[in-house]
C-alpha positions in Angstrom: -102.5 -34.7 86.5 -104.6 -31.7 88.3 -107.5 -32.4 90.3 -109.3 -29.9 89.8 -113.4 -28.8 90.4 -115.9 -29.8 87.2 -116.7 -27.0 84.8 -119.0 -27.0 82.0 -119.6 -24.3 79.3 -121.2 -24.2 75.8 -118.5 -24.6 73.5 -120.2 -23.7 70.3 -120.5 -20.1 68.6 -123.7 -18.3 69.8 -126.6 -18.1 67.4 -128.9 -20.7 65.9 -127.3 -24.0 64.1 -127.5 -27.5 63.8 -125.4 -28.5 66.5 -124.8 -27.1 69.8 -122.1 -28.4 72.5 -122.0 -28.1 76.1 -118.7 -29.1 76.9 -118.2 -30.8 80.9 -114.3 -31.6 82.6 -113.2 -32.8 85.4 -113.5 -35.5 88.4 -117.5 -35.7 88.1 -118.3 -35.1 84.9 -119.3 -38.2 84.3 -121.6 -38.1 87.0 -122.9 -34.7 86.1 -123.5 -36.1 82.9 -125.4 -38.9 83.6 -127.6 -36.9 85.9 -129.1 -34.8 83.0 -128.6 -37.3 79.8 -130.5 -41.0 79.6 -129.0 -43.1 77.2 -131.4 -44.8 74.5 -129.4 -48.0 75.6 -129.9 -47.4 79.3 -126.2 -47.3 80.3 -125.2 -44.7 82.4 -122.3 -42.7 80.7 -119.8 -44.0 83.6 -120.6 -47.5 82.2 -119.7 -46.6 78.6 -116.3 -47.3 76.8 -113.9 -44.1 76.5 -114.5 -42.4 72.9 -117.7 -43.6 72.3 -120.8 -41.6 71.0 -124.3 -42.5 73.1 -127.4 -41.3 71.4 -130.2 -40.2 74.0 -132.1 -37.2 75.8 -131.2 -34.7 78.2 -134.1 -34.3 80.8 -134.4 -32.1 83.8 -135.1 -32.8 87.0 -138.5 -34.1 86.8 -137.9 -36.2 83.9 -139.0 -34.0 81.1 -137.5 -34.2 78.3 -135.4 -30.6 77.5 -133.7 -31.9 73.7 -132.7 -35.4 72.1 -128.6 -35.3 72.1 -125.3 -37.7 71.4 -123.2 -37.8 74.3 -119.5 -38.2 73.2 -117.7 -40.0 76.6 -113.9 -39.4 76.6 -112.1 -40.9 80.1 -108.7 -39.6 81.0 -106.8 -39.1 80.2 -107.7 -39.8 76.8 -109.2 -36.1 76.2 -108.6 -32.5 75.4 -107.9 -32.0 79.0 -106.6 -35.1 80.1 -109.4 -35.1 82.3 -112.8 -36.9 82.1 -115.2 -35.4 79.4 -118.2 -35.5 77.6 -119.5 -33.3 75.5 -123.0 -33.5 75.1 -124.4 -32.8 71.8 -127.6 -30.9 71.2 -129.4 -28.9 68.6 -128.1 -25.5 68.3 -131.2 -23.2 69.8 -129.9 -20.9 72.1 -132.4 -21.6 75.1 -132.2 -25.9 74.3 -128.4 -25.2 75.3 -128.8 -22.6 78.1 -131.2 -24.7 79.7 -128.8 -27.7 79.4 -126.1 -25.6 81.1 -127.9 -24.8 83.7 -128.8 -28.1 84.8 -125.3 -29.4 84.9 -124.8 -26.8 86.9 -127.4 -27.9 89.1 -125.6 -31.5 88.8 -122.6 -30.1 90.8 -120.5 -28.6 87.5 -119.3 -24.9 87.6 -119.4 -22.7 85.1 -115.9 -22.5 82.9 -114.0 -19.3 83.3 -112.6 -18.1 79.8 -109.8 -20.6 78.5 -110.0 -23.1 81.3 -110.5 -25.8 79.0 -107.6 -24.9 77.1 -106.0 -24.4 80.5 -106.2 -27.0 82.2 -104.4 -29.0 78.9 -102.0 -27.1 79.7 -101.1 -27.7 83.8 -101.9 -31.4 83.0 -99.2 -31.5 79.9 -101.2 -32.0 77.1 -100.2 -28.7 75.8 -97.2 -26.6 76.1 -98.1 -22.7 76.3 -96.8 -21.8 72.7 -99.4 -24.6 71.6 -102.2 -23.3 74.1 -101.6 -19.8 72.6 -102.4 -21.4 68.9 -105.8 -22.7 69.7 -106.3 -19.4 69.5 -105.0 -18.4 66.5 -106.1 -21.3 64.9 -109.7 -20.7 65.8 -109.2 -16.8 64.5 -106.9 -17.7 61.4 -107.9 -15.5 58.6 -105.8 -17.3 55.1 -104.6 -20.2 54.8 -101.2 -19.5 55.6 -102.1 -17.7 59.3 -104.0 -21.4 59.5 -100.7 -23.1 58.6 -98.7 -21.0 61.4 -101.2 -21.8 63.8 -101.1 -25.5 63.3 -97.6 -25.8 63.2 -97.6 -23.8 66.8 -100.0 -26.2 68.0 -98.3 -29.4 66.8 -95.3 -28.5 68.6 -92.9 -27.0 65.6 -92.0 -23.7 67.3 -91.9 -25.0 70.8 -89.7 -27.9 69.4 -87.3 -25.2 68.5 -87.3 -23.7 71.6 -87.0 -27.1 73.8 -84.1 -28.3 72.1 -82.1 -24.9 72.3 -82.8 -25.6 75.8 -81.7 -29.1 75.8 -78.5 -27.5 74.6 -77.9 -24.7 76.9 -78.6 -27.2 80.0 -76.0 -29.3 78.8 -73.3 -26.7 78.6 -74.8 -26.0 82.1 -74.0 -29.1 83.4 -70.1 -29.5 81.5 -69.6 -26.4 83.4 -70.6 -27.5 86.6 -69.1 -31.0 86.4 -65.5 -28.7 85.6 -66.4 -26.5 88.6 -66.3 -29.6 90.5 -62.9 -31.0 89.2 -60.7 -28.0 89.0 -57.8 -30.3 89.2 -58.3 -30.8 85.1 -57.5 -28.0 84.3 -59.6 -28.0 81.3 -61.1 -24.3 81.5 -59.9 -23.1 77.8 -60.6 -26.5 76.7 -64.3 -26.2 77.9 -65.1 -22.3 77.7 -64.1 -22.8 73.9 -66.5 -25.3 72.8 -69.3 -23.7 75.2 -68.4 -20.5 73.3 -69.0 -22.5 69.8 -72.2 -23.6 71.1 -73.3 -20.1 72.6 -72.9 -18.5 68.7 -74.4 -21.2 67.3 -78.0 -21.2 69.2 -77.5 -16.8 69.2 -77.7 -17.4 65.4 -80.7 -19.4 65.4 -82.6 -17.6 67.6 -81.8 -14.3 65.2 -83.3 -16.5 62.5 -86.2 -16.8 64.9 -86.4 -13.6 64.9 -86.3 -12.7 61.3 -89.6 -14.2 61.4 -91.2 -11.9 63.8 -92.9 -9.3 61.3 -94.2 -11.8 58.9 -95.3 -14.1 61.7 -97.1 -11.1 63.7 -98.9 -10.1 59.9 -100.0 -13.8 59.7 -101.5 -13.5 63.0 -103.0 -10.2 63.0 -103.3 -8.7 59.3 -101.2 -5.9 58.0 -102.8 -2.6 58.1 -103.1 -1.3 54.8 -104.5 2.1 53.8 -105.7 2.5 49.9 -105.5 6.1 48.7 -105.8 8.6 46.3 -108.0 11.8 44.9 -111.4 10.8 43.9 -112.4 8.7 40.8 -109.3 6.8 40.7 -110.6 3.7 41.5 -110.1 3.1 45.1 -113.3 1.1 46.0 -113.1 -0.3 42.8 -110.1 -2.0 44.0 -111.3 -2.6 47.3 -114.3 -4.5 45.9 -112.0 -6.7 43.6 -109.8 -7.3 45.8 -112.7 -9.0 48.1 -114.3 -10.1 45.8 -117.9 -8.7 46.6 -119.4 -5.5 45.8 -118.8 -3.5 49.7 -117.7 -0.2 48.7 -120.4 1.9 46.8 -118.8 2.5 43.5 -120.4 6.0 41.4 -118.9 8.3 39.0 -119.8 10.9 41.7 -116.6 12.4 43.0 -116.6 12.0 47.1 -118.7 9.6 46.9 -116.7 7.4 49.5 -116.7 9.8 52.6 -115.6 7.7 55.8 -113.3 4.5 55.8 -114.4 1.3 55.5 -112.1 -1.5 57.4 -112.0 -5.3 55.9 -109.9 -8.4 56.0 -108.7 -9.4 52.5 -106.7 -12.3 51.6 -104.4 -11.4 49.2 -101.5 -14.1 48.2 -102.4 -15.8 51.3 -101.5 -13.0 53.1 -104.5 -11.1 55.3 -104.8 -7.6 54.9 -106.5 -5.5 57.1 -107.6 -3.0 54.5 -109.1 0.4 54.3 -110.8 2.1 51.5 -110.3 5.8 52.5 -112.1 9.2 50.9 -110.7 10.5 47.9 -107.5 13.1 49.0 -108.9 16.3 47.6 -109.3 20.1 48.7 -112.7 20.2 49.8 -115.3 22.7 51.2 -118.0 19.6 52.1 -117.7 19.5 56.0 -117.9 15.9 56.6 -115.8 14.9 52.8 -113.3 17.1 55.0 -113.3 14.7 57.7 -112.8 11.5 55.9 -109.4 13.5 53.5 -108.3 13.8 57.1 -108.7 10.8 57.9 -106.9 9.1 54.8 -104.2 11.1 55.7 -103.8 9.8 59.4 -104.2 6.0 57.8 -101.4 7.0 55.5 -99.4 7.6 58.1 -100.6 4.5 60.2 -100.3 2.1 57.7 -97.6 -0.6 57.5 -98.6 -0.9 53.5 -99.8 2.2 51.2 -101.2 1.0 47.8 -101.4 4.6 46.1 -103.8 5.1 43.3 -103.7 6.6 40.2 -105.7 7.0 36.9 -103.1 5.7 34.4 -105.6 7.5 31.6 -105.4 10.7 33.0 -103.0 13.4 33.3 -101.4 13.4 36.8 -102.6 16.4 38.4 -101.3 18.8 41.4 -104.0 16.6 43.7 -101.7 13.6 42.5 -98.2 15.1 42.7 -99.3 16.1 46.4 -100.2 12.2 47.3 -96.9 11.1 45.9 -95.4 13.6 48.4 -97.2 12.3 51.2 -96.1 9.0 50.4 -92.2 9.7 49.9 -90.8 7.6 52.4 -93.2 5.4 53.2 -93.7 1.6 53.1 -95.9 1.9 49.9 -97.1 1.0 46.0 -98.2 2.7 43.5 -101.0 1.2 41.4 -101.8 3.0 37.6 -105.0 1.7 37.1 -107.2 1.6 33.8 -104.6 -0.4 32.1 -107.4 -1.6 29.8 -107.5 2.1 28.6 -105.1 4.1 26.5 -102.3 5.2 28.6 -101.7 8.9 29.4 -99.6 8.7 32.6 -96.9 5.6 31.9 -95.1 3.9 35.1 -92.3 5.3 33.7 -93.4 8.9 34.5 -94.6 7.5 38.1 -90.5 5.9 38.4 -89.5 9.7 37.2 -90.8 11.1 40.5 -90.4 8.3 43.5 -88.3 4.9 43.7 -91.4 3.0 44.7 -92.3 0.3 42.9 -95.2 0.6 40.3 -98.1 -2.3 38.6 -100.3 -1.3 36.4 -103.4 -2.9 36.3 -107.4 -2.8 35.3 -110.0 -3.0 38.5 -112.6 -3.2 35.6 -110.7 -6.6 33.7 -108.5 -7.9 36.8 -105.5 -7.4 34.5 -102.0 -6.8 36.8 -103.9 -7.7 40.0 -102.2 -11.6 40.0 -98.6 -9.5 40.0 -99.9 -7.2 42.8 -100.6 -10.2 44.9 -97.6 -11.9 44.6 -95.3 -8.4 45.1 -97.8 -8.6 48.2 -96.7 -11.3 49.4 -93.1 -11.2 48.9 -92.6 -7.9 50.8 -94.2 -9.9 53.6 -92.5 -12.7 53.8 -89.4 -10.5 53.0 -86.7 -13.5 53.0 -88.6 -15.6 55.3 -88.8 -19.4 54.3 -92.7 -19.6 52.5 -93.7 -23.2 53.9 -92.0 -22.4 57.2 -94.8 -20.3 58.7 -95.3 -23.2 61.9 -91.5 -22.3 63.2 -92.3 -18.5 62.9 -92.6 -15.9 65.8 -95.8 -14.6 66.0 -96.6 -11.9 68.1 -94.4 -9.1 70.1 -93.9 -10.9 73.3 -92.5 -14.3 71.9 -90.4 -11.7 70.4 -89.4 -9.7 73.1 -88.6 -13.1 75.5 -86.1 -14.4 72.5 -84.1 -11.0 72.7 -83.7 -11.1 76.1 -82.4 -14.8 75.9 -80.2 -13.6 73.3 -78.9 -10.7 75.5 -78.0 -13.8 78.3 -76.0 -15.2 75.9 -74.5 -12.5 74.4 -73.3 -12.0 78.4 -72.0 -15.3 78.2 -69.7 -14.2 75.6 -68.5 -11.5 76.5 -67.9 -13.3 80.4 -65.8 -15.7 78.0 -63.8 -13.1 76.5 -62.9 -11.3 79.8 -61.7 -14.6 81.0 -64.0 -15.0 84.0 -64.9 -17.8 86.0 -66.7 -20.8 84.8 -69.2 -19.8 87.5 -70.0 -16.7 85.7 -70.2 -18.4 82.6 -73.3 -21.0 84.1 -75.3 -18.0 85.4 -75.5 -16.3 82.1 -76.2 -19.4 80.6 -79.1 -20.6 83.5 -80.4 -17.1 83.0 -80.9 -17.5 79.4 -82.6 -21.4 79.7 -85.0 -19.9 81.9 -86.0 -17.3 80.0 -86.4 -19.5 77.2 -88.9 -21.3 79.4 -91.3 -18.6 79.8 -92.0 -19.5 75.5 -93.4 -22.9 76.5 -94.5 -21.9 80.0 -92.0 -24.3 82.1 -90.8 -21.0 84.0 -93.5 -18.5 84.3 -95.8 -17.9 87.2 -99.7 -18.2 87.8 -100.1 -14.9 87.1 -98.7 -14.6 83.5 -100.7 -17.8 82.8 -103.9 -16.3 84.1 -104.0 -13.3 81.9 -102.7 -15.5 78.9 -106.3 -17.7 79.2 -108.4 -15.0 80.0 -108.4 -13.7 76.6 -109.9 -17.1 75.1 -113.1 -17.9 74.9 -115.0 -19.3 77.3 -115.8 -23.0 76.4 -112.2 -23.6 74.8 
């Protein structure tokens, strides 16, 4: 375990509310603790049982009495850290807490730099550095299916992948270096045959890895996805319902939506960032200009179009030119007003573009269930739904699984041009380390710095 300095932090989200925590870890923080809480017992903290709550008061240095508090006591390495800590909880006003922080920082505690908590779980082997990375994404998951990814990183389900493909290259490793060392057996077909069995074997699981990477990095981060159409369709209709609250102004005012308006939506599960853009129209208004230039860029941004039309209208040469504009493109079309009589049919929409088309009512919800679940099947897009905690998640977990794959697919071809055993061991060694660098056993200080510096500070 690291010996490291005491830090302290608040750990709680600023504002006013019930609670607030100042977190304290390492060496002294039971003696920091005790020198700005007094137990209603009159124990000292160091004298308390690990996992224990103490009720009491935090003073300052006089004495005076700053906020009652429970102190939670947690010895190491029985904590988040492995290190001692107590967390000392106080009511949640914003100068109750400051003040609180400052005088365990008066007590000898410094103050925590972002993700050192988290951190230092991780040099003292709580935590591997695919399950630091998840306290992160389980603290911003946005569905519950982003929450179900992010537990399953932190419990150790994609890391577990990970290890025992490395368990497995580091024992082909080691039969080629015990047949290195006996050349006399003469056993190099008999070896570089099964290593080669092995080799395709984990290259196949890490490309199922890898199938995962788009829906794991839209779990994580939201899919962008642009709503458009001429005015009066029902754009912010849709946007409203699909929310569920009333956030884009809805008129019978053509234009009346003139800039974009960004929100998360969970949809199937499935977050969407979402953006209601201004009706696609030839306009002479200056700043209605703007925002049609706008919805255009989105449209061209977006990973998901849903295309709007008003099923009880004629399609006019406003909507001919947004089915243009979307020719090609990862998109839907929607016919809305389903609940009234139908002038433009999906079969008229399927006449002009092979996208796929749902008609459905923003004013009765009708069609909107089958939206969803389309949704959520082009996201998942053959990925196992349930599997979320063994999926890739962002670009770099990505990026580090290609490159193993590109040692052993060296490996293989070292095999095939009947090279030495040698040759074999350093492709193999090359791709085991680079595997490492997913749960942190091979990277250096500086990769692991910038990784905690974008937490928090006080996790």
């Amino acid at each position: 375990m690291q010996q490291a300095e005491t830090i302290s932090a608040i750990a709680t989200a600023r504002g006013e509310g019930g609670i607030g925590i100042v977190r304290i870890s390492g060496e002294r923080a039971l003696s920091v603790a005790d020198a700005v809480f007094r137990a209603a017992c009159g124990k000292t903290l160091a004298e308390t049982e690990t996992q224990r709550a103490v009720y009491g008061r935090i003073v300052d240095e006089s004495g005076a009495v700053v906020d009652e508090a429970i102190a939670l006591v947690m010895k190491a390495p029985h904590s988040y850290t492995k290190e001692d800590v107590v967390e000392l909880q106080c009511h949640g006003g914003a100068v109750a807490l400051q003040k609180t922080l400052f005088l365990t920082w008066r007590a000898g505690a410094r103050s925590a730099e972002r993700g050192e908590f988290t951190k230092r779980a991780f040099l003292n082997g709580r935590l591997d550095l695919s399950q630091a990375q998840a306290v992160m994404d389980l603290i911003g998951a946005k569905t519950e299916r982003s929450l179900k990814m992010a537990a399953g990183h932190l419990t150790g389900r994609f890391s577990g992948q990970i290890q025992a493909m490395r368990r497995d290259i580091l024992g082909m490793i080691a039969h080629l270096e015990a047949a290195i060392d006996f050349p006399e057996d003469e056993v190099d077909e008999v070896v570089t045959d099964a290593i080669e069995k092995k080799v395709v074997d984990i290259r196949n699981k890490i490309r199922k890895m890898l199938d995962t990477a788009q829906t794991g990095r839209i779990l994580k981060d939201g899919l962008l996805t642009a709503i458009i159409g001429k005015p009066n369709v029902g754009k912010s209709s849709l946007m409203n319902v699909l929310l569920r609250e009333e956030r884009a102004i809805v008129t019978d005012i053509p234009g009346t939506t003139r800039d974009s308006i960004e929100e998360f939506v969970n949809v199937g599960g499935v977050p969407l960032r979402i953006i209601d853009t201004a009706g696609i129209r030839k306009t002479d208004d200056v700043v209605e200009r703007i925002g049609v230039s706008r919805a255009r860029a989105y449209a061209d941004e977006a990973g998901l179009i849903l295309a709007l039309f008003d099923g009880s209208q004629a399609l006019t040469a406003e909507d001919e030119e947004i089915l243009s504009l979307i020719r090609g493109k990862e998109a839907m079309v929607l016919l809305n007003k389903s609940d009234l009589p139908a002038v433009t049919t999906d079969e008229m929409i399927r006449d002009r573009t092979d996208l796929p088309v749902f008609p459905l009512s923003t004013a009765t919800g009708e069609g909107l269930d089958k939206l969803e679940a389309a949704i959520a099947k082009r996201v998942y897009h053959g990925s196992e739904e349930g599997g979320e905690g063994g999926f890739v998640n962002d670009a770099k977990q990505a990026e580090i699984l290609r490159r193993a794959d590109g040692h052993l697919a060296a490996a293989l071809r070292t095999i095939g041009a009947e090279m030495g055993l040698d040759f074999i061991s350093i492709d193999l060694r090359s791709a085991w380390e680079t595997l490492g660098e997913l749960t942190g056993e091979t990277v250096g200080e500086d990769i692991i710095q910038e990784i905690f510096s974008k937490f928090c500070i006080g996790k």
